[in-house]
Each structure stands twice: as C-alpha cells, then as structure tokens.
C-alpha positions as CSV (number, residue, x, y, z in Angstrom):
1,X,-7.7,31.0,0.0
2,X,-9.8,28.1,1.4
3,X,-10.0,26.9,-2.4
4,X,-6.1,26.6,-1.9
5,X,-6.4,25.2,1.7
6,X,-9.0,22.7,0.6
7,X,-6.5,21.2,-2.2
8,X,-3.6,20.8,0.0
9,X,-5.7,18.5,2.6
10,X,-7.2,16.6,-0.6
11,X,-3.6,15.8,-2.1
12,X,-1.7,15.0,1.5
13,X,-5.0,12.7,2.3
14,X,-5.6,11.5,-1.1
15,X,-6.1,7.4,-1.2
16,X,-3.7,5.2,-2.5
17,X,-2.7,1.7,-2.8
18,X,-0.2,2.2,-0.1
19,X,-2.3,4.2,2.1
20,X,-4.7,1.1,1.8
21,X,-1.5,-1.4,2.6
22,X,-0.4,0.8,5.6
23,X,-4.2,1.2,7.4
24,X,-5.1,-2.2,6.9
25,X,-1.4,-3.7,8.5
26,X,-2.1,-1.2,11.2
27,X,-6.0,-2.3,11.7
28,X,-4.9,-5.6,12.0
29,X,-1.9,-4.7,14.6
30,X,0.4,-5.5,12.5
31,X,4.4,-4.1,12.2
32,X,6.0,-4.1,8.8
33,X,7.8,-7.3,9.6
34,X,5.2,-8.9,10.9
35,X,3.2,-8.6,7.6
36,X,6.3,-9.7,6.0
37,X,6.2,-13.2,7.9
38,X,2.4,-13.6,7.4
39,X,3.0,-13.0,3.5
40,X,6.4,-15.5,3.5
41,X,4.1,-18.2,5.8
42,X,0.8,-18.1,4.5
43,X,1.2,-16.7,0.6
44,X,5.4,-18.2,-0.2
45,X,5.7,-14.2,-0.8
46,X,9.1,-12.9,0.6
47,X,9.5,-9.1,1.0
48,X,11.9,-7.2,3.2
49,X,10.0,-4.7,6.3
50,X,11.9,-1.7,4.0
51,X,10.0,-3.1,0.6
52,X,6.6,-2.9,2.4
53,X,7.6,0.5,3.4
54,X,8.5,2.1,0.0
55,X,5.1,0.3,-0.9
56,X,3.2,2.1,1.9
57,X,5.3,5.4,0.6
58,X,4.0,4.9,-3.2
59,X,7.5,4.5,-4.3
60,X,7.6,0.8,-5.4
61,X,6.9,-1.1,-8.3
62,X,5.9,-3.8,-6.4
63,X,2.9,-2.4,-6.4
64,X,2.1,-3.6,-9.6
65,X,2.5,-7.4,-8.6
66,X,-0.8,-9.0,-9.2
67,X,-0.1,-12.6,-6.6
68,X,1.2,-9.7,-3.9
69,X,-2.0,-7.6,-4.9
70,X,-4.7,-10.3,-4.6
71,X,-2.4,-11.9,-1.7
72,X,-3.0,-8.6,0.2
73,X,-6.8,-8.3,-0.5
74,X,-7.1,-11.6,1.0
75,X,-5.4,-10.8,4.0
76,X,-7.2,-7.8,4.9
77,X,-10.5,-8.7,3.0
78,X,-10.4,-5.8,0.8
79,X,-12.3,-5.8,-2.6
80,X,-10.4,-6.5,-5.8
81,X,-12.0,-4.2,-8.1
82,X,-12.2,-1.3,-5.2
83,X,-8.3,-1.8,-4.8
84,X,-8.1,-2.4,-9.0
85,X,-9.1,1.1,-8.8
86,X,-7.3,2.5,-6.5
87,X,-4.2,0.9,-7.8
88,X,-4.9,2.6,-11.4
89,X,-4.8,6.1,-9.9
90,X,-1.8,5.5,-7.8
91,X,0.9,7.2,-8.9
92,X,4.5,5.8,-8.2
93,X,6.9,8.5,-6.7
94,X,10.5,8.4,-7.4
95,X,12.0,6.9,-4.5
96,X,13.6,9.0,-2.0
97,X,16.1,6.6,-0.9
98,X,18.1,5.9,-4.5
C-alpha cells in the first residue's frame, strides 16, 4: 500500500517543463500576463496569459519552440541542458480545453 501511495505523490509532483515555467514566473513574482509583456518587450515573443497557461498545464506544443525555450532560460537563469532534459521527458497532455 505505501508502494501505491508513494507512486501517486511521484507522478502528481513529477518535474516538467511547465512545472519549471510556472515556479520560476512565480519566484520572480510574476502573473501570467506579466510574463507575457516581459517576453513581447524584452524577447519580440507574443503569447496570450491562456498560452502560458496550457504551457504551465503540459498541454501545449509551444513547448517545443526552441527561441521561447532558450528565451525562458534566460529570463529565469535556468540551464539549457537541465531544461533540454527535462523538456525530453515531458509529456504533452491532450488539452482539456478543445
């Protein structure tokens, strides 16, 4: 039974790209639409507050934009090959709100 227990914490805390998108806007203090000004001002990247949400949800594509990817490592000085990782095991869910 804890074998069970144990697997059910691991999968609803397991890291993910968008896990790593949503801690490190919410380190900085940052809403959803606030990181979508920094991205249109500082990186010419335009993306709606409900695109960086499916991202945080693991239910966008977008995920798999490199210039967003290395734009966002920038921004919350994350290591490339750390999130190159990460982003290899991530897999996108069918999005809820189709």
């Amino acid at each position: 039974m804890a074998v069970r227990y144990r697997h059910s914490i691991m999968q609803q805390y397991k890291l993910t790209f968008g896990w790593l998108v949503r801690c490190g806007r919410e380190c900085d203090g940052l809403s959803q639409q606030g990181l979508c000004l920094i991205l249109k001002n500082h990186y010419s990247i335009l993306l709606s507050p409900q695109e960086i949400d499916d991202i945080e949800k693991d239910c966008s594509q977008l995920a798999q934009d490199s210039s967003l990817v290395e734009s966002l490592c920038e921004l919350f000085e994350i290591h490339r090959d750390w999130v190159q990782q990460i982003r290899q095991q991530t897999e996108i869910k069918a999005n809820a709100s189709l």
